[in-house]
C-alpha positions as CSV (number, residue, x, y, z in Angstrom):
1,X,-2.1,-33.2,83.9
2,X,-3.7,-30.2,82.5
3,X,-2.9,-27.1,80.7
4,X,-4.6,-25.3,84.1
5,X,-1.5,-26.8,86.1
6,X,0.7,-24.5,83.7
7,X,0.5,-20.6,83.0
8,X,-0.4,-20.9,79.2
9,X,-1.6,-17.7,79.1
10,X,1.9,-16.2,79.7
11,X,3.6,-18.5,77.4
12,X,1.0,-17.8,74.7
13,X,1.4,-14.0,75.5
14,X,5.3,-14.3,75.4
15,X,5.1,-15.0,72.1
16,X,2.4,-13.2,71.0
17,X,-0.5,-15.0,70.8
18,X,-3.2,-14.1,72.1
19,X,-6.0,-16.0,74.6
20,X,-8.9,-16.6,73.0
21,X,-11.7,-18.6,74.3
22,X,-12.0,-21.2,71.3
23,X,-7.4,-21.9,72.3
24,X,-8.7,-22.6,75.2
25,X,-11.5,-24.6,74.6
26,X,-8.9,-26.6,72.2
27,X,-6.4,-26.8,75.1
28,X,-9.4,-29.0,77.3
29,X,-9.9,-30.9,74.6
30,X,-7.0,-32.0,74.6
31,X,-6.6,-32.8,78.6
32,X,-10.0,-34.5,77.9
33,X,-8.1,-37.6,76.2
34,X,-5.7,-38.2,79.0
35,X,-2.9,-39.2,76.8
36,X,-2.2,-38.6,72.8
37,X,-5.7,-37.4,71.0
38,X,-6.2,-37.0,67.3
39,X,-6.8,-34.4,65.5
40,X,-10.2,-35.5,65.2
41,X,-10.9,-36.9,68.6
42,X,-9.5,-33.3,69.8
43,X,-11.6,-31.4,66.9
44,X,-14.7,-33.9,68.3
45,X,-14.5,-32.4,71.5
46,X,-13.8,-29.2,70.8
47,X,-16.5,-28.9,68.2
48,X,-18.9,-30.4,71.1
49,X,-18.1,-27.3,73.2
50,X,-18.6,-24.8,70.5
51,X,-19.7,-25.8,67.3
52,X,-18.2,-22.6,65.3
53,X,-14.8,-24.5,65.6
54,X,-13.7,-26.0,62.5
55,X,-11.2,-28.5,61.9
56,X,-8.9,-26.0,60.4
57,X,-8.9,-23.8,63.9
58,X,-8.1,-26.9,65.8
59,X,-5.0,-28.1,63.3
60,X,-3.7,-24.3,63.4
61,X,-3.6,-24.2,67.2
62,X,-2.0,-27.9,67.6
63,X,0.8,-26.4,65.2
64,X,1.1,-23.3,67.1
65,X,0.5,-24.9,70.5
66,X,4.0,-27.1,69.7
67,X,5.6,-24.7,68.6
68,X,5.3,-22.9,71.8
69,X,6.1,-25.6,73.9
70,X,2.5,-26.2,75.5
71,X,1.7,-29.5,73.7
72,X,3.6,-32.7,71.9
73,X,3.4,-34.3,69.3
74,X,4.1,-38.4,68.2
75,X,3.8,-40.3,65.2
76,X,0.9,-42.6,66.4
77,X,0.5,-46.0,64.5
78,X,-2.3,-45.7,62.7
79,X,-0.7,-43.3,60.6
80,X,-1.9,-40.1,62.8
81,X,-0.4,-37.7,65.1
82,X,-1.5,-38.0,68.6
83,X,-1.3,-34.8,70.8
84,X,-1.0,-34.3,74.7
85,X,-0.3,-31.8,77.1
86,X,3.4,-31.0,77.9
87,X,3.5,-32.4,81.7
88,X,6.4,-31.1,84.0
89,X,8.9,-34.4,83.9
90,X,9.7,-35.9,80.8
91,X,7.9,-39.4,79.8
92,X,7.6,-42.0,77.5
93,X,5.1,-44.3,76.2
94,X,4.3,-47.7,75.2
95,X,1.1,-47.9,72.7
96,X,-0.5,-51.0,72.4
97,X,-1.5,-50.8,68.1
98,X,-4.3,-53.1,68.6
99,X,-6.5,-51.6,71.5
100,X,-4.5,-48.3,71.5
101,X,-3.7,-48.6,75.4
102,X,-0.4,-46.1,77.0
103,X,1.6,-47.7,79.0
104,X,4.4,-45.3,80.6
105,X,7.9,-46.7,80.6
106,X,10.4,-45.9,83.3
107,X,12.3,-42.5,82.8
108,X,15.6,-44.2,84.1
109,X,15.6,-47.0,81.3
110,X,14.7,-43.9,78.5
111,X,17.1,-41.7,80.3
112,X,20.4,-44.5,79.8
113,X,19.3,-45.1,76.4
114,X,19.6,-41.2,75.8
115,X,23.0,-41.0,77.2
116,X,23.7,-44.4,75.4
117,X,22.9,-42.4,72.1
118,X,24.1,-38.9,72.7
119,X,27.5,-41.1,73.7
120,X,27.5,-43.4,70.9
121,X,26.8,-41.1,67.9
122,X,27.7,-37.7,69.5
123,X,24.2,-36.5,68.5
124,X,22.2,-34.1,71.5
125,X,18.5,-35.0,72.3
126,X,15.9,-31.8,72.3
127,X,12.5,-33.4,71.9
128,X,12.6,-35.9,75.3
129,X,9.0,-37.7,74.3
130,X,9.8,-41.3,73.6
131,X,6.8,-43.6,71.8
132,X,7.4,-46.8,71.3
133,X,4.4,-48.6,69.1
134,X,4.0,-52.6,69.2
135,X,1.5,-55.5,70.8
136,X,0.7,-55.8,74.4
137,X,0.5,-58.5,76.5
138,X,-3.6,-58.6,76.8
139,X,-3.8,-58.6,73.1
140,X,-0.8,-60.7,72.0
């Protein structure tokens, strides 16, 4: 998934931010990771592609490019944030905290647990982006 398979420039201009060629440069920064980046792996790559990007350009955008809808956000393990592209269909993630592998879970066992928690504690769901951190089976 990339932000080309989505009109950003519309959602960015829907709320009035403008398109400028170093958001853009962020946003392939981003799909370059194929999965959650850091802020620094994404201001590595960016930077790479136009060195007048600093750090505080890149963390700006990520906060304005959630906010908007075009990117989420997850408590990574090693204490960071990890940042992907919003993809059409909900999913969910398994992250290995040893060799930092994604593994996708199965929407249908995240989607029973929702309904198992919306039911249980009357509480509705908004952010559906499930990541689940622990050990897998190659490095257990």
């Amino acid at each position: 998934m990339t932000h080309n398979q989505t009109d950003y420039a519309s959602i960015l201009h829907s709320y009035g931010y403008r398109v400028t060629p170093q958001r853009v440069t962020i946003l392939d920064a981003i799909c370059e990771g194929e999965g959650h980046s850091t802020l620094g792996e994404i201001y590595q790559r960016a930077h790479k592609q136009d060195p007048q990007i600093d750090k505080s350009t890149v963390y700006r955008s990520l906060e304005m490019f959630e906010r908007v809808g075009l990117v989420l956000s997850a408590d990574l393990d090693r204490h960071e944030r990890g940042y992907e592209i919003v993809k059409p269909e909900p999913h969910h993630h398994l992250i290995c905290e040893k060799c930092g592998n994604e593994f996708d879970i199965d929407n249908h066992l995240v989607d029973q647990f929702y309904l198992s928690l919306e039911s249980e504690y009357s509480f509705h769901i908004t952010k559906d982006h499930l990541v689940v951190s622990g050990i897998c089976l190659a490095c257990q």
